[in-house]
C-alpha positions, 0 to 999 in steps of 0.5 A: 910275423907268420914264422912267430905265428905258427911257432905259437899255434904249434906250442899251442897244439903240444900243448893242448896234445899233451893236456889230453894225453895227460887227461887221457892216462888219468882217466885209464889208471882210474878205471884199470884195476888190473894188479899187474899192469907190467904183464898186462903191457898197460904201463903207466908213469904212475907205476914205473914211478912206484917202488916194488912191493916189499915181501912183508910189509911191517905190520905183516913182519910182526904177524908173521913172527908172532902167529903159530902157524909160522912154526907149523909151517916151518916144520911141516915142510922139512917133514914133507921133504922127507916123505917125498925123498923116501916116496921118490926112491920106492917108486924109481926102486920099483919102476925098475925091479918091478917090486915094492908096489904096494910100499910105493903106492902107499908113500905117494898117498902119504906125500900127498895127504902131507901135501894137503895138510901142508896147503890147509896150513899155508892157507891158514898163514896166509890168512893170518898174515896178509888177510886173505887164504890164497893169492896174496900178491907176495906169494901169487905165483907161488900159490898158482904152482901150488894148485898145480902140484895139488891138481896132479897129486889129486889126479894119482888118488882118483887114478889109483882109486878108480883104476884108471892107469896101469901100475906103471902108468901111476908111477909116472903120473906120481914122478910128474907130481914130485917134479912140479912139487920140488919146482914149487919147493924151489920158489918158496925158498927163494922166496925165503931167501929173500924175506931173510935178505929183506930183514937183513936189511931192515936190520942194517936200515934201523941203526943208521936211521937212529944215528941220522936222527940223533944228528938231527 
């Protein structure tokens, strides 16, 4: 009769251990409120059982299509692309022949006031559609590599302004903006690479949920 008894107090210890471990990580996803438990290395059950976030959600799909700011984007970044492309050429052209300063210095100013025109009305959109100006969770990281970019185009007007760097040394310092600028530009259409798939999707999903319910 011991081996059955000892069976028992063992299945009654899993099973009192497994009530407290169970109680133990309801008690951690009440009181972590952190947003990304993944990168945190605080993984519970409860979050490897959710499904990712979509980039829009509904709701937010609608706004994003009906809201002006969507346009203003659309076509302030293409506007943006070609100032940086020119500005890129004058400052090469002039690190290496040594002319075309002032032509150079006066693009970069005109990059980064683009720049800034072009973070204002990001934030206005984003604003507009996920209900807060920066950080929203599906454009996170994006907007963090943002505040890099506009730290070093920042950087090249106190530069310049306040004569802290060579003329040369500016030129650098601009190069070094342009190139966490295309990095950014870089996740941004990947992301709307994949909002496209995303709505791609959502389109081949609609008709094949009308036919399931029409057989139903």
């Amino acid at each position: 009769m011991r081996p059955v008894c000892d069976c028992c107090q063992m299945s009654v210890t899993l099973g009192n251990k497994e009530s407290q471990n169970g109680l133990f990580e309801k008690i951690i996803e009440r009181a972590d409120f952190c947003p990304w438990p993944a990168t945190s290395g605080r993984i519970t059950r409860h979050h490897q059982k959710s499904q990712p976030r979509p980039l829009y959600t509904p709701e937010e799909r609608v706004r994003r299509d009906t809201t002006k700011w969507t346009l203003v984007q659309g076509l302030l970044a293409p506007v943006q692309f070609v100032i940086f492309a020119a500005s890129l050429y004058l400052v090469l052209n002039y690190l290496q022949t040594g002319e075309g300063l002032a032509w150079a210095h006066a693009s970069i100013v005109l990059k980064t006031l683009a720049l800034y025109t072009i973070m204002i009305t990001g934030a206005i959109w984003e604003k507009v559609v996920f209900g807060r100006y920066l950080f929203a969770p599906s454009f996170f990281w994006e907007d963090v590599f943002s505040m890099l970019v506009l730290a070093l185009h920042t950087a090249y007007l106190l530069a310049l302004g306040g004569g802290l760097l060579s003329a040369d040394g500016l030129m650098y310092l601009a190069l070094a903006a342009y190139v966490t600028y295309v990095i950014n530009a870089g996740q941004f259409i990947i992301k709307l690479r994949a909002a496209r798939l995303q709505s791609a999707q959502g389109t081949q999903d609609a008709p094949r949920g009308a036919v399931v319910g029409a057989a139903e």
